[in-house]
C-alpha positions as CSV (number, residue, x, y, z in Angstrom):
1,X,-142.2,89.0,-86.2
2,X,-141.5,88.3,-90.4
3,X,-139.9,92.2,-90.1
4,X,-137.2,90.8,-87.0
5,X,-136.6,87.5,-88.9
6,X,-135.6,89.3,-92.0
7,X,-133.4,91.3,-89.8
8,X,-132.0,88.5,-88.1
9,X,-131.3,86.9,-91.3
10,X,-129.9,89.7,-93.0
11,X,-127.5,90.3,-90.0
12,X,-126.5,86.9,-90.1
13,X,-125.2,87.4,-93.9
14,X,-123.7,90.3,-93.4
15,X,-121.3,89.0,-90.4
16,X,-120.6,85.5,-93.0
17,X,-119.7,88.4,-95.3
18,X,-117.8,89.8,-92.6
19,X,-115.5,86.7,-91.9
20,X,-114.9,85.7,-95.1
21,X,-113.2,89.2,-95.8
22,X,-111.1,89.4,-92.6
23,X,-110.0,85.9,-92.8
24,X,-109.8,85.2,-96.3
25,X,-109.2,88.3,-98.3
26,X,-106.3,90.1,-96.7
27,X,-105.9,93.8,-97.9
28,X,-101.7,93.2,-99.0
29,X,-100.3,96.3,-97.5
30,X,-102.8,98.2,-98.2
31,X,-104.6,100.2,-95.2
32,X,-108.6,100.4,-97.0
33,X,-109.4,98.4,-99.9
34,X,-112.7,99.2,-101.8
35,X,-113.8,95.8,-102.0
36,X,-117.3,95.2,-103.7
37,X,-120.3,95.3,-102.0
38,X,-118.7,95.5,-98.4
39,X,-116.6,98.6,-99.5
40,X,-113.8,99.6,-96.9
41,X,-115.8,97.9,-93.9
42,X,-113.8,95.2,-93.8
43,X,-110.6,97.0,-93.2
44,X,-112.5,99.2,-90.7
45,X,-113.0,96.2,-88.8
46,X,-110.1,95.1,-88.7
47,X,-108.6,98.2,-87.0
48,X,-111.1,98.9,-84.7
49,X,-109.4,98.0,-81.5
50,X,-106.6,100.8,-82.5
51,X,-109.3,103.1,-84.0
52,X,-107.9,106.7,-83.3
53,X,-104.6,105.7,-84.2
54,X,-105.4,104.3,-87.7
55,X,-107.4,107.6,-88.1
56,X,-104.1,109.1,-88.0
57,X,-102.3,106.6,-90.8
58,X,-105.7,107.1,-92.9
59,X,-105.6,111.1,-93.0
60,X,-101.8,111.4,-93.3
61,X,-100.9,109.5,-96.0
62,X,-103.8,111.1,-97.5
63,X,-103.4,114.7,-97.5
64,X,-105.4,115.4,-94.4
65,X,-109.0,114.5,-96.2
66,X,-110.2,111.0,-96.9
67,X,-113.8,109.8,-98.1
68,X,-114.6,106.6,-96.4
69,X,-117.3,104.5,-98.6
70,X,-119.1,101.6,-96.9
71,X,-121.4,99.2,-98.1
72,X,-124.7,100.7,-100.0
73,X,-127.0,99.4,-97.5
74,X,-125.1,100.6,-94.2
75,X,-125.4,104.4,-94.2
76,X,-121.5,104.6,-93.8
77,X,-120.6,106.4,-96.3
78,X,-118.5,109.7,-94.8
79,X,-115.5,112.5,-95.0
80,X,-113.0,112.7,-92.9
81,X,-111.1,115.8,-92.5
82,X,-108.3,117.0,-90.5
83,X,-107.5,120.2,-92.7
84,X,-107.2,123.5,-91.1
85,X,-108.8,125.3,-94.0
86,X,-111.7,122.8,-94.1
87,X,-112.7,123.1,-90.4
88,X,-113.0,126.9,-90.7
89,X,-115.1,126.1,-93.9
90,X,-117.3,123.8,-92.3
91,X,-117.7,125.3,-89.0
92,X,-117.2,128.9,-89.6
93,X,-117.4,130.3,-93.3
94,X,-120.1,127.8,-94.2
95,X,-121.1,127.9,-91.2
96,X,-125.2,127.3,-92.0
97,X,-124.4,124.4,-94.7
98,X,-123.3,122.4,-91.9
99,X,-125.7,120.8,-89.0
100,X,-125.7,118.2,-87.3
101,X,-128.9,117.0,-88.9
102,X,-131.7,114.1,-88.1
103,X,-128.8,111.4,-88.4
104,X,-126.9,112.7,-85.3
105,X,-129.8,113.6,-83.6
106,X,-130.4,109.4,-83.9
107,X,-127.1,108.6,-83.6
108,X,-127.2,110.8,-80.4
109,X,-131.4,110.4,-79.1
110,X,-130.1,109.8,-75.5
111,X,-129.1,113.0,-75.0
112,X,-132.6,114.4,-76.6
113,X,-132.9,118.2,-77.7
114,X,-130.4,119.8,-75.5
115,X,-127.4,122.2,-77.3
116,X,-125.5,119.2,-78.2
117,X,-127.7,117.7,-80.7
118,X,-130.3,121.1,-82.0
119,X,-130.0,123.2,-84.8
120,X,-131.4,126.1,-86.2
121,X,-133.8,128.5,-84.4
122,X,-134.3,126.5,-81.4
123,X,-129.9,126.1,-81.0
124,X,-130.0,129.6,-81.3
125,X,-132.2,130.0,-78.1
126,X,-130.3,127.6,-76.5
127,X,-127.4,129.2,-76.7
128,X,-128.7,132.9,-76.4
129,X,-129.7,131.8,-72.4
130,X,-126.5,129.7,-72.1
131,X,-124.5,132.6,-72.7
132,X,-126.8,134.8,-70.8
133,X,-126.6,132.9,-67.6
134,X,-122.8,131.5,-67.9
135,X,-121.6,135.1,-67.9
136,X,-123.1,136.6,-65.4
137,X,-121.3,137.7,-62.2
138,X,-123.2,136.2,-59.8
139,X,-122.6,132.7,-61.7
140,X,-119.0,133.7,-62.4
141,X,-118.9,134.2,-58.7
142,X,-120.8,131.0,-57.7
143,X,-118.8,128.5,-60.5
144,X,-115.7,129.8,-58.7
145,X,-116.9,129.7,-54.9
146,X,-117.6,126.2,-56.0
147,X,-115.0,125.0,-57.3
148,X,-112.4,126.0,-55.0
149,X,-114.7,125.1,-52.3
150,X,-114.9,121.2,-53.6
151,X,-111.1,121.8,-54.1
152,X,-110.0,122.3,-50.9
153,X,-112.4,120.4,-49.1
154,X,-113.2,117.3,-51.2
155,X,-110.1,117.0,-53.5
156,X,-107.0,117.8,-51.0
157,X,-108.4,115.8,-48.1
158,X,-108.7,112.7,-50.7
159,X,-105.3,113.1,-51.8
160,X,-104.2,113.3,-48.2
161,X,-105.9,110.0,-47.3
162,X,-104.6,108.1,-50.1
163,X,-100.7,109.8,-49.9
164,X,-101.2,108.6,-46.0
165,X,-102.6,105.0,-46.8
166,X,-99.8,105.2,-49.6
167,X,-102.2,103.0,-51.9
168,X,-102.7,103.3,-55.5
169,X,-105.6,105.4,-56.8
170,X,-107.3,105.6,-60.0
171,X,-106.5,109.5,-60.9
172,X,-109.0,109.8,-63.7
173,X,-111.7,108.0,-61.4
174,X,-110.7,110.7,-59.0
175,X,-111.1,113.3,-61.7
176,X,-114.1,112.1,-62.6
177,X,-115.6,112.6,-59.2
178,X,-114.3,115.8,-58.9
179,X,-115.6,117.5,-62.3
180,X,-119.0,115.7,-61.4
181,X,-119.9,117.1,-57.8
182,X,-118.8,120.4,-59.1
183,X,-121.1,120.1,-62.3
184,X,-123.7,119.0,-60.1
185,X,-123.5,121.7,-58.0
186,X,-123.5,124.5,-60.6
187,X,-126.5,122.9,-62.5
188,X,-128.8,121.6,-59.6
189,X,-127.6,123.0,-56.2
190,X,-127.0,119.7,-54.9
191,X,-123.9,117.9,-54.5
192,X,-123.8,113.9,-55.1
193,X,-120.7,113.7,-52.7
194,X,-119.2,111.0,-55.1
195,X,-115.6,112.4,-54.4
196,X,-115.4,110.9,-50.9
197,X,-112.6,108.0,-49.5
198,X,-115.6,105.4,-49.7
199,X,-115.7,106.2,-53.7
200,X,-118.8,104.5,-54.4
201,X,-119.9,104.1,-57.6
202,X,-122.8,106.9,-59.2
203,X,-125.0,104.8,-61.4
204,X,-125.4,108.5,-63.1
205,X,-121.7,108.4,-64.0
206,X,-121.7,104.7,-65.1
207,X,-124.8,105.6,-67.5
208,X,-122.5,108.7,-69.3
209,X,-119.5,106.0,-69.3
210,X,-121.9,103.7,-71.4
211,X,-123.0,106.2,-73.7
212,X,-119.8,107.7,-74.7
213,X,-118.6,103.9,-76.1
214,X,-122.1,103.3,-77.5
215,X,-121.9,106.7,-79.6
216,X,-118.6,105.6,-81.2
217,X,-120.0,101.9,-82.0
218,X,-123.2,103.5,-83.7
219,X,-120.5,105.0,-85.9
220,X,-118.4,102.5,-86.9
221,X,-121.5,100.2,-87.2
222,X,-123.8,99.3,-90.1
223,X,-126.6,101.2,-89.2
224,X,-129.3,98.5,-89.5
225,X,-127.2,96.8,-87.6
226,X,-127.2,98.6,-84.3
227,X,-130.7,99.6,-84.4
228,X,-131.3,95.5,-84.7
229,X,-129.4,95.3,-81.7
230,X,-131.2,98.7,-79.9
231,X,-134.9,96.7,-81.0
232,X,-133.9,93.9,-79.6
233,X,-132.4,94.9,-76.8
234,X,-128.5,93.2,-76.4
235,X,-125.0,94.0,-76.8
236,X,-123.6,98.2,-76.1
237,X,-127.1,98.9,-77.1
238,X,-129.0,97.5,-74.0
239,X,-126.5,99.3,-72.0
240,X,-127.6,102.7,-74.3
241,X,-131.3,101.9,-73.1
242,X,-130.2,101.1,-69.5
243,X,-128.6,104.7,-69.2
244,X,-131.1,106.6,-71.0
245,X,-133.8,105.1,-68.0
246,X,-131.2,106.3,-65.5
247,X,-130.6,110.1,-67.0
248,X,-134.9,110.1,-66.9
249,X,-135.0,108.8,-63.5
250,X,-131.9,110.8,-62.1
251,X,-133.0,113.8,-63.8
252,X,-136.8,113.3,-62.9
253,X,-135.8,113.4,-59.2
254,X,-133.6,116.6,-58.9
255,X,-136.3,118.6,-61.2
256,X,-138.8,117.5,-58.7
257,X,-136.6,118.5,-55.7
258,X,-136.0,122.0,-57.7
259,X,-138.9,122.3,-58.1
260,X,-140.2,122.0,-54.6
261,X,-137.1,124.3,-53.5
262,X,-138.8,126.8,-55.2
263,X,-142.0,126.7,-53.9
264,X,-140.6,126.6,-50.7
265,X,-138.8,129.9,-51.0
266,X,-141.5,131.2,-53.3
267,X,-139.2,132.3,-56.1
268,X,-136.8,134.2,-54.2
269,X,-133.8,132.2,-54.1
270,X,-129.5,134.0,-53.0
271,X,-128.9,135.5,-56.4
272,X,-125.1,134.7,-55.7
273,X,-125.6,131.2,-55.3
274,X,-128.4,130.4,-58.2
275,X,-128.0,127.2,-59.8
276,X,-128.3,126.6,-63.7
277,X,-131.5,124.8,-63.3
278,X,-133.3,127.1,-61.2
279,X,-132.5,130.4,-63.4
280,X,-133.7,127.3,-66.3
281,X,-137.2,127.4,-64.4
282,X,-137.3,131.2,-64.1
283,X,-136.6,131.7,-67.8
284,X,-138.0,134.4,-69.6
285,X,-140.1,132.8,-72.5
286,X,-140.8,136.1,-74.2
287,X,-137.7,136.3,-75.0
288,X,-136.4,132.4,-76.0
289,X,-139.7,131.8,-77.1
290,X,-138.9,127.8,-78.3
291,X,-137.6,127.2,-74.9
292,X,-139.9,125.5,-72.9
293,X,-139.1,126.0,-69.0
294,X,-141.9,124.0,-67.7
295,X,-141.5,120.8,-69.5
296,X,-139.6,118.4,-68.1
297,X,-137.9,117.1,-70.9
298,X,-136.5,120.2,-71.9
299,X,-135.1,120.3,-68.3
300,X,-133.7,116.8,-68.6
301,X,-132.1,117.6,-72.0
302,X,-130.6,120.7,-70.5
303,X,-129.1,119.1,-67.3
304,X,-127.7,116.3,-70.0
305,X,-126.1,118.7,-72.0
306,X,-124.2,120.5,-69.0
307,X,-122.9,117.7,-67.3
308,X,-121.5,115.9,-70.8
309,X,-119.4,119.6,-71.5
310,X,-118.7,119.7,-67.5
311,X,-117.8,116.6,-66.4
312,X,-116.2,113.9,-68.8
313,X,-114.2,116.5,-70.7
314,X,-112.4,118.0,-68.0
315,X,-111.7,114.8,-66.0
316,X,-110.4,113.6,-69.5
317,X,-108.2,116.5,-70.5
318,X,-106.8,116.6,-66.4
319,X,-105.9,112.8,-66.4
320,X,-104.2,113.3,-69.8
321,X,-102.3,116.2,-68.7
322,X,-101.2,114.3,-65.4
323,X,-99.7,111.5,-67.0
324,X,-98.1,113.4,-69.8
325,X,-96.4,115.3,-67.3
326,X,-95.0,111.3,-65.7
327,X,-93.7,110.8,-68.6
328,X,-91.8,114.3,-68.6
329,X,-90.5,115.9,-65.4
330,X,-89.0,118.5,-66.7
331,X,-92.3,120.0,-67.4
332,X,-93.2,119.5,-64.2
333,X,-90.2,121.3,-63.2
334,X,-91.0,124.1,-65.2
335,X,-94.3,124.0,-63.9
336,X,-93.5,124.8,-59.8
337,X,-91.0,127.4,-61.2
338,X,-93.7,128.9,-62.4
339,X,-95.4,128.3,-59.7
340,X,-93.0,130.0,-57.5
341,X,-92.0,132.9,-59.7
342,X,-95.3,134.1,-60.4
343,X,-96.6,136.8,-57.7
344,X,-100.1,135.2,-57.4
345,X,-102.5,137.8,-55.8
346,X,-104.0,137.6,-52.4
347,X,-107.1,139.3,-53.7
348,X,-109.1,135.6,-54.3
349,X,-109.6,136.4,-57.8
350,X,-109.0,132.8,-59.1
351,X,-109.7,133.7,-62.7
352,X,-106.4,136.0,-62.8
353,X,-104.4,134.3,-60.8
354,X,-104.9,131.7,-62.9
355,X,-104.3,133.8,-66.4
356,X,-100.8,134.6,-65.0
357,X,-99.5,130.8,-65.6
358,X,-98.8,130.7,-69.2
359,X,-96.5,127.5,-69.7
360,X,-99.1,125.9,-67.1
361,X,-101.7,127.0,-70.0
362,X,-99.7,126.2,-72.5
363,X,-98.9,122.5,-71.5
364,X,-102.6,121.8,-71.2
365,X,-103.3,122.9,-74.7
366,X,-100.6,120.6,-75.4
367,X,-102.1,117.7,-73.7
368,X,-105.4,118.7,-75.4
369,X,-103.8,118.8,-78.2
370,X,-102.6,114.8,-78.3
371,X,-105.8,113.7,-76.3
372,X,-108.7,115.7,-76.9
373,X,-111.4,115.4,-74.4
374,X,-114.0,114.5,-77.2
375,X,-112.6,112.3,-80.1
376,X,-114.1,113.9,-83.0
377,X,-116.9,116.2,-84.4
378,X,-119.9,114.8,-86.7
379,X,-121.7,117.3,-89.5
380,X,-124.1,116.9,-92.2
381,X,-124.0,119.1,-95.3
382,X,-127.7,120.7,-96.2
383,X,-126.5,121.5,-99.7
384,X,-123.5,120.7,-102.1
385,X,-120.8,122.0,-101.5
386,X,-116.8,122.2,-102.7
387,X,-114.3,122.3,-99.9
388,X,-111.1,124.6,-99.7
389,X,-109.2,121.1,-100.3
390,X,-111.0,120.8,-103.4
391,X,-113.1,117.4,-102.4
392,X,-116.5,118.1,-103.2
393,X,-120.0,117.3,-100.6
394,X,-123.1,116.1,-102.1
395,X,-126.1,117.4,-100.0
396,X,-126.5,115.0,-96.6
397,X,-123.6,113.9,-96.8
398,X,-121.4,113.0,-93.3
399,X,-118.5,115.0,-92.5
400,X,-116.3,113.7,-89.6
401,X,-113.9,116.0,-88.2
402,X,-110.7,113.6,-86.7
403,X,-109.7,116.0,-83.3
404,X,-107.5,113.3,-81.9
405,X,-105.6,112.7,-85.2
406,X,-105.6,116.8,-85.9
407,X,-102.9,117.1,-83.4
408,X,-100.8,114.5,-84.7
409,X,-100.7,115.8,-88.0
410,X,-97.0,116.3,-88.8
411,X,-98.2,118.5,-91.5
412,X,-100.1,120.8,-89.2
413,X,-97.9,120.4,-86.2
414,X,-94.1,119.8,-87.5
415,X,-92.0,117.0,-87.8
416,X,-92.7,116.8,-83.9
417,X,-95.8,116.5,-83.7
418,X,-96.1,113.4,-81.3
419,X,-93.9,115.2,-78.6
420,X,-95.1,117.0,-76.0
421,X,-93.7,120.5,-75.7
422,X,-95.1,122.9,-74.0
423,X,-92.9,125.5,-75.6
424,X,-94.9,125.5,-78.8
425,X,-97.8,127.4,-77.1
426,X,-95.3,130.1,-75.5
427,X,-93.8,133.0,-78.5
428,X,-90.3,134.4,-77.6
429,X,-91.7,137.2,-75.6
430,X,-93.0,134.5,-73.1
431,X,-96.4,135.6,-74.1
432,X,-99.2,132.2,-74.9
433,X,-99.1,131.5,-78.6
434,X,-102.9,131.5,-79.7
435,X,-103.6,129.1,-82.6
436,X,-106.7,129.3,-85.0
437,X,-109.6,127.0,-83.5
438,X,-109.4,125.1,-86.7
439,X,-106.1,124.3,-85.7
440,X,-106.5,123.6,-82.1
441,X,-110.6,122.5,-82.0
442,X,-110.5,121.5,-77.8
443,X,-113.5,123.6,-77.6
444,X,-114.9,123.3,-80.9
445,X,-114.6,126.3,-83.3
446,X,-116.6,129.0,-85.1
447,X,-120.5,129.7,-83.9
448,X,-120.7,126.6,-81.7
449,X,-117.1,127.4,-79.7
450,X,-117.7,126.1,-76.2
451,X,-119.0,129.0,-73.9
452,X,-117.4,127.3,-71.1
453,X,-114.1,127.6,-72.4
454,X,-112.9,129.8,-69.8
455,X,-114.4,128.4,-67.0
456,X,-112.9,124.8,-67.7
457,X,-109.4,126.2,-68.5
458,X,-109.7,127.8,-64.6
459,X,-110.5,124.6,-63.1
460,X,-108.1,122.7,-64.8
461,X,-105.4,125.5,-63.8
462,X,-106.3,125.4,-60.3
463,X,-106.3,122.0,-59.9
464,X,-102.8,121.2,-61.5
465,X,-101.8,124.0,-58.9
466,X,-102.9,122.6,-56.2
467,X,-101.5,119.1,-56.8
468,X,-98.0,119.8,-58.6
469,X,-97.2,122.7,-55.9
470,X,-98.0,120.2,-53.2
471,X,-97.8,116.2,-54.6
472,X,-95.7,114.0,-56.2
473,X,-97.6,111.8,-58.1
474,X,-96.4,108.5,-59.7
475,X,-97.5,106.4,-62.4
476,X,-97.8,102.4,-61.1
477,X,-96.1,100.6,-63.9
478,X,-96.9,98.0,-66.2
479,X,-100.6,99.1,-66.9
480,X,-101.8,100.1,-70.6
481,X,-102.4,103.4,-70.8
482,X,-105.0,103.6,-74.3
483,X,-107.6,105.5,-75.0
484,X,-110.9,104.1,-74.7
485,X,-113.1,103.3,-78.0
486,X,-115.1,106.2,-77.3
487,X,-117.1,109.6,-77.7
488,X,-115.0,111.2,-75.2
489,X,-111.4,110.5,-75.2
490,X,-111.0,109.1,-71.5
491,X,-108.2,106.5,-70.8
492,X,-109.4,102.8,-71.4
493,X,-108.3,101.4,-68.3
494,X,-107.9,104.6,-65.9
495,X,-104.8,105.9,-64.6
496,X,-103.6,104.3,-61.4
497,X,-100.7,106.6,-59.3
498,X,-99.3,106.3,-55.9
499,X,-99.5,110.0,-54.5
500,X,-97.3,111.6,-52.0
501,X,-96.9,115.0,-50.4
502,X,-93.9,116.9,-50.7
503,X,-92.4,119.0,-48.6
504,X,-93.2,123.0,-49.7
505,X,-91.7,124.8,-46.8
């Protein structure tokens, strides 16, 4: 009890401290004043509705690299980066003097020990069987079946109802749905049918939707602070709690069900069709020996981990893209000619049919490029260390990599940096421009570069197909289209569009 009173008290001061800055001692032009004893927090606070933007004023008007400093007490203390040369430092050349460390594993505990939040020997495992059972053909096969299968009957007949009730629909909710069943699929077998006309809502969802916002206020937050509010249980960190219980319970019940499945079938399950979480179960544990495939934590973890790269990043990058292209017809334009002038094959090889739409590939990197499905990257130094840009890293220091403000870096990008042109992906030969991962870091860069990379540039390929071949879609106006204050860079207040189908004969 004395421990939660000092707290109490202690948070108390520091919000009078709080007040008096922001409403008394105004920073004169300025964009972060090093105040005493509160440091730059104050300033912070004051742009933290418009977060990612400011990110962008902070790192260009200051050469790409800027060391935040907050208050001695708060743990805020941190680098941020945009510079080409220091991402492939910290994530490639450096590679092992860079982890994500027991800070993000605290800043992150909801997600447990799954690939997002491990390091060292028991990462390397991780990813070792990730790789193993992502690139095999029978899950190449089955990711593909899938997805063209909740395509063309989940997606199209949604999009039919609602171009026939001709009532707006919240694209990124639809999105959402989407990338979830599929994810669902691919990891469990079983599909939550939350893309349906009903579009009731998945309390699974709702929990990742909670967590995203709760990771970015845990870094923008004193961290005494938040873990007062986590002990005693209020604010974006009862809603943390709340969706932790639900990922136990939600995972708890398809690991059960897998398990049974199994039993059931004893062992011998359609290789073509075998689900992440069953190959998970039947893991070879001579050879990822800290992987652990009868624990059910490790399960839970690893079901996490999958649907957080599968589902909110490429119902993100897709509503982006969509509304990006409302704003420009003439890509869309370009698009269907495309479209039409590419001979797609009738073999049903999705992956190569999709390869052959380069300004379709292009002008998702672009969108990906403005919006990037997850709003930064986090790192902590193990040992000192000097960075291409000359600022130097004590040991456990935080490193924050900025990915939205990266691609607005006029610096990096050109004088046009804000626009949205396809063209800059495409070289004169009509070929796709490939840029450095430390340029372009949609799927991270260097060791940790996403494995699914492929797989989610296919799905978001064949979905812009299907729906700028065959709709036209229309952005209602007046709404505010923001990004939300969170983890994952998903539009604050959705994307509502009035759909119709156009006429293709």
């Amino acid at each position: 009890m004395a421990l939660i009173n000092f707290l109490e008290t202690s948070a108390a001061i520091f919000c009078f401290l709080i007040i008096y800055f922001l409403f008394f001692k105004k920073p004169h032009g300025q964009f972060l004043i090093d105040w005493p004893v509160l440091r730059m927090l104050p300033g912070l606070l004051m742009a933290l509705h418009r977060i990612h933007d400011f990110s962008v004023e902070i790192l260009e008007i200051s050469g790409l690299t800027f060391h935040f400093k907050g208050p001695p007490f708060a743990g805020m203390d941190m680098l941020l980066t945009v510079d080409p040369a220091n991402i492939h430092h910290i994530m490639s050349s450096n590679f092992s003097n860079y982890i994500k460390g027991s800070e993000f594993q605290e800043v992150f505990d909801v997600f447990g020990d799954g690939i997002i939040t491990t390091d060292s020997e028991l990462w390397k495992n991780l990813r070792k069987s990730y790789q193993a059972m992502l690139h095999t053909q029978e899950f190449q096969r089955f990711s593909m079946s899938t997805m063209t299968s909740k395509l063309k009957n989940g997606l199209v007949p949604l999009l039919n109802h609602f171009a026939e009730e001709g009532t707006p629909v919240d694209l990124q909710d639809v999105f959402g749905r989407f990338t979830f069943d599929t994810i669902l699929i691919l990891i469990t077998g079983s599909d939550p049918r939350s893309l349906s006309k009903e579009m009731h809502e998945d309390e699974f969802a709702k929990a990742l939707d909670d967590v995203g916002e709760g990771i970015l206020q845990r870094h923008v937050k004193p961290k005494f602070l938040w873990k007062l509010q986590n002990r005693m249980g209020f604010g974006q960190e009862k809603k943390m709690k709340e969706a932790d219980a639900t990922f136990d319970l939600v995972c708890a019940k398809y690991i059960s069900d897998k398990r049974e499945e199994i039993t059931r079938s004893q062992g011998i399950l359609d290789g073509d069709s075998e689900d992440l979480l069953t190959s998970f179960m039947k893991l070879d544990t001579t050879k990822y020996k800290l992987l652990k495939p009868s624990d059910d934590k490790f399960l839970r973890d690893t079901i996490l981990a999958f649907i957080l790269a599968g589902r909110d990043t490429t119902a993100s990058a897709l509503s982006w893209f969509f509304w990006l292209l409302s704003e420009n017809p003439q890509v869309v334009a370009k698009i269907r000619q495309e479209i039409t002038n590419t001979e797609l094959s009738r073999t049903g090889n999705v992956q190569e049919d999709a390869d052959k739409l380069v300004y379709l590939h292009g002008a998702l990197c672009e969108a990906m490029r403005l919006y990037p499905p997850v709003s930064f990257g986090r790192k902590s130094s193990v040992q000192s260390d000097v960075l291409p840009s000359g600022h130097k890293i004590d040991a456990n220091s935080k490193v924050i990599i900025c990915l939205y403000a990266l691609g607005r870096m006029r610096a990096i990008w050109g004088e046009d940096a804000l626009q949205f042109k396809p063209e800059r992906w495409i070289l004169e030969n009509g070929d796709l421009k490939h840029e450095p991962s430390s340029k372009f870091v949609a799927f991270n860069s260097g060791p940790r570069t996403c494995l699914g990379k492929n797989l989610a540039m296919t799905q978001m390929k064949i979905v812009a197909v299907e729906i700028v071949q065959n709709y036209d879609i229309t952005v209602v106006k007046g709404q505010k289209i923001e990004p939300v204050l969170g983890f994952i860079l998903s539009m604050k207040h959705g994307l509502s569009i009035t759909i119709t189908k156009r006429c293709t004969a």
